[in-house]
C-alpha positions, 0 to 999 in steps of 0.5 A: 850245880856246884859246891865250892868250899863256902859257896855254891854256883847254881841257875837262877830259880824261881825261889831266889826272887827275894834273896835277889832283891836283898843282894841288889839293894846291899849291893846299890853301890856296886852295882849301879855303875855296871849292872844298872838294869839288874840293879833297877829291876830288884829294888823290890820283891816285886820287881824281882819276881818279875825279873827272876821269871824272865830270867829262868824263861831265858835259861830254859830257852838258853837264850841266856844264862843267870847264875847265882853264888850263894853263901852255902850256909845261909843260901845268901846270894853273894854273887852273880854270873851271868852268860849273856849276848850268846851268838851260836854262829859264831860260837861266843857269848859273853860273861858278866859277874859282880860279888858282894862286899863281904865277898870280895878279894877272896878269889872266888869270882876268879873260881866261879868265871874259870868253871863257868868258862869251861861249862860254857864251852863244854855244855854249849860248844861256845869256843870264844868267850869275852869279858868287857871291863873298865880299866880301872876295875883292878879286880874284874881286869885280874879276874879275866887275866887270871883265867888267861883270857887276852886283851884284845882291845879298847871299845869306844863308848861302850858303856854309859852309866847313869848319869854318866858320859858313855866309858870306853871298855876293855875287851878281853877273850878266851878262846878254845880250840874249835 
């Protein structure tokens, strides 16, 4: 789909079962506070074979889109994106993202969200995209606001993470001109 300087932005496909489950379990701690499912359903190649093939069903029925950051030497995932919670009446969906610890820092979800953003808009007509955080996910609240989405308000218990009690969330949107 698209190649950056070390890294390409690719629909999830049936191949990536295995390199997904090498993410999710490198990746445990970063993502069982916000990516609990997606954590759960590849703690095994099994699981994510299972998990790999709903998700191309979604993106073939668009009903949802799962995207990859692969390292492009290795072809590591080293990343997600997902377009989720799409309403084509109101024309919005929502972006979901988490990068790799080695990966981190780099600016590269702020690329990846910023591309992913313009196709969504452009490939799907979506003219209102959000982005729901915690405020002290320094660098997801710096992704949104790098690629000039706004914050529009607190969520009241949002979010709950295992074990924990429900969080309130920030919500911020990018809006284009319908």
């Amino acid at each position: 789909m698209l190649e950056r300087e070390i890294y390409t932005i690719e629909p999830i496909a049936i191949k990536d079962s295995w390199r997904l489950c090498n993410f999710a379990v490198a990746n445990t701690d970063r993502l069982k506070r916000y990516f609990p499912k997606t954590l759960a359903h590849n703690l095994t190649p099994n699981l994510s074979e299972v998990f790999v093939s709903q998700k191309v069903k979604e993106l073939e029925a668009k009903t949802e889109f799962l995207f990859t950051l692969k390292e492009k030497e290795t072809r590591t995932i080293i990343g997600l994106i997902y377009v989720k919670k799409i309403d084509k009446a109101l024309k919005q969906a929502e972006l979901a993202y988490c990068i790799g610890y080695d990966y981190e820092g780099k600016g590269i979800i702020s690329k990846t969200v910023r591309y992913i953003s313009n196709w969504a808009h452009e490939e799907l007509g979506l003219t209102i995209l959000q982005i729901i955080t915690h405020k002290t996910n320094i660098g997801s609240v710096k992704v949104a606001e790098n690629n000039k989405y706004t914050w529009i308000k607190t969520l009241p218990k949002e979010h709950t993470p295992p074990n924990e009690a429900p969080l309130d969330m920030e919500l911020y949107e990018l809006h284009y001109e319908r």
